[in-house]
C-alpha positions as CSV (number, residue, x, y, z in Angstrom):
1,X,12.3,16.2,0.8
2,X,11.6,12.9,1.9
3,X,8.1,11.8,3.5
4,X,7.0,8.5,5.1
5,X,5.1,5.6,5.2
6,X,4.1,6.4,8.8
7,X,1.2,8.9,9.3
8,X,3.1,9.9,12.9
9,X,6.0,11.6,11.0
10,X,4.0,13.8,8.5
11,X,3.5,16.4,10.3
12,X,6.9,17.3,11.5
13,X,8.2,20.8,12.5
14,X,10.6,23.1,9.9
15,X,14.2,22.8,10.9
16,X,15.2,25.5,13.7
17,X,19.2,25.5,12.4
18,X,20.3,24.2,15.7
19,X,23.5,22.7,13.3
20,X,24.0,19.0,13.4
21,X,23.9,16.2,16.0
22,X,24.5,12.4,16.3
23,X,21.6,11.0,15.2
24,X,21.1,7.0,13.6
25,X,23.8,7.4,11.6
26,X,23.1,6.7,7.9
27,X,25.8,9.0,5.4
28,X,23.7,11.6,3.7
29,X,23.4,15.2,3.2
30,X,21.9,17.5,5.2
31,X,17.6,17.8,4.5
32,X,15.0,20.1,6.3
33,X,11.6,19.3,6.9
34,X,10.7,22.5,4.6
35,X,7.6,21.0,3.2
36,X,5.9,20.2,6.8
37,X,3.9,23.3,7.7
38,X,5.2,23.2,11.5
39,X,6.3,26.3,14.3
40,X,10.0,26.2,14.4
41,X,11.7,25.9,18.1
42,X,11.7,29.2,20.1
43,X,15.0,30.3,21.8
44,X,16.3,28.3,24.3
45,X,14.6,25.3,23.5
46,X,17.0,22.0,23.5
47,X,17.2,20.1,20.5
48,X,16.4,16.8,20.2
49,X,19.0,14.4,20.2
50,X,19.7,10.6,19.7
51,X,19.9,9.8,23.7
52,X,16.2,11.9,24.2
53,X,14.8,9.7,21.0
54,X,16.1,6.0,22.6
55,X,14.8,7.1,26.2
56,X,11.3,8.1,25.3
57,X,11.1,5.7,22.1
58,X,12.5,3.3,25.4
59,X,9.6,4.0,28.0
60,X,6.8,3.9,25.5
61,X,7.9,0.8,24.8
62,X,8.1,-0.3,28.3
63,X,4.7,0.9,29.4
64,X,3.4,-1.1,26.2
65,X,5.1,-4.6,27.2
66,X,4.4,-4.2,31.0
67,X,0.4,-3.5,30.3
68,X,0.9,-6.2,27.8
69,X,2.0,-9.0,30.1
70,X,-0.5,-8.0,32.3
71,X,-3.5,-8.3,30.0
72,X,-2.0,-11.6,28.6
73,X,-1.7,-13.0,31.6
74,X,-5.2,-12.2,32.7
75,X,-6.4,-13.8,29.8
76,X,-4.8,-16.8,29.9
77,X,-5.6,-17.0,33.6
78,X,-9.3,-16.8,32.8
79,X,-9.9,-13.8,35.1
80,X,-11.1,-11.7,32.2
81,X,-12.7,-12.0,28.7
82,X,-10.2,-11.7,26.1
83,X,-12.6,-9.0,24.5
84,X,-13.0,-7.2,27.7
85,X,-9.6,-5.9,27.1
86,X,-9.0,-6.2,23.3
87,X,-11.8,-4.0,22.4
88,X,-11.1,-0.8,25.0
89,X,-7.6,-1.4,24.1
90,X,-8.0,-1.4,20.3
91,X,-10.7,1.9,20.4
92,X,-8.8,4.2,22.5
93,X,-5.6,2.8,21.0
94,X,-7.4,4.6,17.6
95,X,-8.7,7.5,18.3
96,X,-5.9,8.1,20.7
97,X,-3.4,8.0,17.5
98,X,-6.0,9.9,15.7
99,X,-5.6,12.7,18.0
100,X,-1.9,12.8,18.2
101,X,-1.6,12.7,14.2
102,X,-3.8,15.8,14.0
103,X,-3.2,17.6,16.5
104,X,0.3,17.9,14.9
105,X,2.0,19.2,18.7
106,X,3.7,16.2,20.2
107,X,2.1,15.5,23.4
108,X,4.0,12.5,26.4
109,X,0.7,12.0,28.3
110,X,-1.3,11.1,24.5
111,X,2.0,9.0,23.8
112,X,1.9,7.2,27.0
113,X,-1.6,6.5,27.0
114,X,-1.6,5.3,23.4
115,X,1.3,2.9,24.6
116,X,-1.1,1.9,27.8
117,X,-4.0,1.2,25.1
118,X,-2.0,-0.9,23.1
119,X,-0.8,-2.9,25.7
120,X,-4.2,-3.9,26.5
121,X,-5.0,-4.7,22.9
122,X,-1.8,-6.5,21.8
123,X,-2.1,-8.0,25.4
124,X,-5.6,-9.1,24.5
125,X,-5.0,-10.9,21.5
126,X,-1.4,-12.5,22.7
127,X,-3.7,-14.0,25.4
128,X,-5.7,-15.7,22.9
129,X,-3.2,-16.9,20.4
130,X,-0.7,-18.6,23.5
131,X,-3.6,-20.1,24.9
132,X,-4.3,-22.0,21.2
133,X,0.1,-22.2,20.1
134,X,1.9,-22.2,23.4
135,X,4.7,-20.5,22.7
136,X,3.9,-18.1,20.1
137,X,3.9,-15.2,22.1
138,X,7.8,-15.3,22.7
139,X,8.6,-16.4,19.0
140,X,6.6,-13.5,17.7
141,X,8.4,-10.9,20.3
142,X,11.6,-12.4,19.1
143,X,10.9,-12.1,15.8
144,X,9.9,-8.2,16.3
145,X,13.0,-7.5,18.1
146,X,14.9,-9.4,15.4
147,X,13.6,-7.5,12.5
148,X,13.7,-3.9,14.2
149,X,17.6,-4.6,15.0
150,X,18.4,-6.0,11.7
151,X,16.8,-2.9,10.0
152,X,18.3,-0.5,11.9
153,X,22.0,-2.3,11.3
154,X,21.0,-1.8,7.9
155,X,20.1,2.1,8.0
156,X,23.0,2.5,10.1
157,X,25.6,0.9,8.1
158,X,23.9,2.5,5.0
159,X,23.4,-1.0,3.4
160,X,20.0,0.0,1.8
161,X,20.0,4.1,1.6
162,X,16.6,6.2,1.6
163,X,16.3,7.7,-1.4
164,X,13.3,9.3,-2.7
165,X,12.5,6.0,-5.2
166,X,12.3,3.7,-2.1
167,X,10.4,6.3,-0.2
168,X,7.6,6.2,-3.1
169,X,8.0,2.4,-3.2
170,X,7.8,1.8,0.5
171,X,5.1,4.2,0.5
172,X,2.9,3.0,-2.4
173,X,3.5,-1.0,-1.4
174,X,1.8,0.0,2.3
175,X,-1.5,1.6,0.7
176,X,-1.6,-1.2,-1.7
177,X,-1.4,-3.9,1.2
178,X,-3.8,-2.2,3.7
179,X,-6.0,-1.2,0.5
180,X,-6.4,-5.1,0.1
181,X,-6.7,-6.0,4.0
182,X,-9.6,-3.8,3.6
183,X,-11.1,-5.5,0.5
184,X,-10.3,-8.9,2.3
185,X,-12.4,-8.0,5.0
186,X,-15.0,-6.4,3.4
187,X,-15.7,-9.2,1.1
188,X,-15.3,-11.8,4.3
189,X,-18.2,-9.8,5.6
190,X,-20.3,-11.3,2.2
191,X,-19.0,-14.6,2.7
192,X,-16.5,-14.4,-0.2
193,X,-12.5,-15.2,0.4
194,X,-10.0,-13.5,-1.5
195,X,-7.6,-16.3,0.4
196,X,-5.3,-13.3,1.9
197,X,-5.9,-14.4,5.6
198,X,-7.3,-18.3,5.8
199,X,-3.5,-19.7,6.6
200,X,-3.3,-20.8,2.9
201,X,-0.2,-20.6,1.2
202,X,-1.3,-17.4,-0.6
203,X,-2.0,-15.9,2.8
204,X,1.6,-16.9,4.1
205,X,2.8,-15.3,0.8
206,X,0.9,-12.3,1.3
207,X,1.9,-12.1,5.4
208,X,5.6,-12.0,4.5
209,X,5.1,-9.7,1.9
210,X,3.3,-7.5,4.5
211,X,6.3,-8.0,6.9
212,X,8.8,-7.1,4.5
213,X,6.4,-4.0,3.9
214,X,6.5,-3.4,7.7
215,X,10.5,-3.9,8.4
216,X,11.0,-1.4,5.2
217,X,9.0,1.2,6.9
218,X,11.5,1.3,9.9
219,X,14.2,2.6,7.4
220,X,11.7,5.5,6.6
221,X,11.1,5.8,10.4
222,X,15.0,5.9,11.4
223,X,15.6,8.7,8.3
224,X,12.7,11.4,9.4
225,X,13.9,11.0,12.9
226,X,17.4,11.4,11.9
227,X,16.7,14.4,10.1
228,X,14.8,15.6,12.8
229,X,18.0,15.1,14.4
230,X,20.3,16.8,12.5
231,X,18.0,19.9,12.1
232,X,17.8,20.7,15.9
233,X,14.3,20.6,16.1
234,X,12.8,21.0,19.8
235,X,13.5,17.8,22.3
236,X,9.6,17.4,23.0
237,X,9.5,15.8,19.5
238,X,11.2,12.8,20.9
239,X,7.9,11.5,21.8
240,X,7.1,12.1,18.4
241,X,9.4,9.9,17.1
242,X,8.0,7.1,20.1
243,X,5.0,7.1,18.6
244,X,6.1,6.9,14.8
245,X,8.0,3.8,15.7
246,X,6.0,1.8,18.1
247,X,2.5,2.4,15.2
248,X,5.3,0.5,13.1
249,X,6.7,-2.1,15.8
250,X,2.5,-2.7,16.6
251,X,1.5,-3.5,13.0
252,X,5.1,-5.9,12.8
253,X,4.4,-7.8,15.7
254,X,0.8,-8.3,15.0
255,X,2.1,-9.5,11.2
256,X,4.3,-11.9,12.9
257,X,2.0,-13.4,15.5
258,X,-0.5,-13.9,12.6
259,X,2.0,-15.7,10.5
260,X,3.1,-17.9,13.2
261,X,-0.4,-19.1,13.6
262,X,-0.6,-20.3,10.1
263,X,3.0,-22.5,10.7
264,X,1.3,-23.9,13.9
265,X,-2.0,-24.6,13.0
266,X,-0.3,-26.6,10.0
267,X,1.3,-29.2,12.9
């Protein structure tokens, strides 16, 4: 049984035996979820299919860029203060994701207003980096888009497969990296730089290292919702599945826009 990187797909429901259906398509035997402690489907439930994961995973997404446009245009208009939005955004954005993690029932209104929040936040801070690189905003989407397609090419055509090794490495390179973000900031606070985040060539280093991190999670991402998939679980837990992938396509993006800045402020 294989777990992931992402907190939104550890608490997945037990197979209901629905039998098998198109999912992302990566070759590989048949797995159920029989280590997540979850109520299987009741009779006459749907299962959850590929077309019910790329609609809801679809209009999450949506809300997100459409409250994100909005917010970044605000800022950069000067009608609000970039914190005005960034801050709301970023603590209901948290405790938002908190909830849906725990509460371990997938929920469309939590997933939608989680998508809302993080519109405001990535909105926010968009606002702020265009205004200083103009431009930047568009490269970064690109390069977001560009990565999330090229990785699910890659699980699809079952270039790099998920075994249980690259599970435990994908796994063990994320709390390393967000173990020292944490240090990084924590030291910043006492005035000391560890160099991870000043635009220095260690910090460009360690930024692609974190979005090679990031792009390697979406093949853990793509596998538990493809065994969701193929083990007929209810169709509700397509918003599950929204969430589990936009947490990843957030932290990417933000990675991205970050690394950018570093290139720019170089010219």
């Amino acid at each position: 049984m294989r777990t992931s990187s992402n907190p939104a797909f550890r608490n997945l429901p037990t197979g209901g035996g629905y039998g098998n259906y198109a999912g992302f398509g990566q070759p590989h035997e048949a797995q159920q979820y029989g280590g997540y402690q979850g109520a299987p489907p009741t009779t006459g439930e749907r299962p959850i299919t590929i077309d019910d994961v790329v609609t809801k995973t679809a209009m999450t997404l949506a809300l997100t860029l459409v409250t994100g446009f909005i917010s970044a245009f605000l800022v950069l208009s000067g009608s609000v203060a970039p914190m005005t939005l960034v801050l709301p955004g970023l603590i209901v954005g948290l405790v938002v994701s908190l909830v849906i993690i725990f509460k371990r029932t997938p929920s469309a209104p939590l997933v939608l207003t989680y998508a809302a929040a993080e519109g405001l936040f990535l909105g926010g801070i968009t606002g702020v980096f265009e205004a200083i690189f103009p431009g930047i905003a568009w490269q970064a989407i690109l390069g977001t888009v560009g990565v999330f397609a090229a990785m699910l090419v890659v699980y699809k055509t079952g270039a790099i497969r998920v075994t249980p090794r690259l599970t435990k490495w994908i796994i063990g390179a994320t709390v390393g990296v967000v173990v020292l973000m944490l240090g990084n900031l924590l030291m910043g606070m006492f005035g000391v730089n560890l160099g991870l985040r000043d635009g220095s060539p260690l910090a460009i280093v360690f930024s692609l290292v974190v979005i090679g991190i990031a792009a390697f999670s979406f093949l853990l991402d793509f596998e538990a919702a493809n065994e969701m998939i193929r083990s007929g679980v209810p169709s509700k837990w397509a918003w599950w599945v929204a969430f589990g992938l936009m947490t990843t396509l957030v932290w990417l993006y933000l990675e991205i826009l970050r690394l950018l800045s570093y290139f720019q402020s170089g010219d």
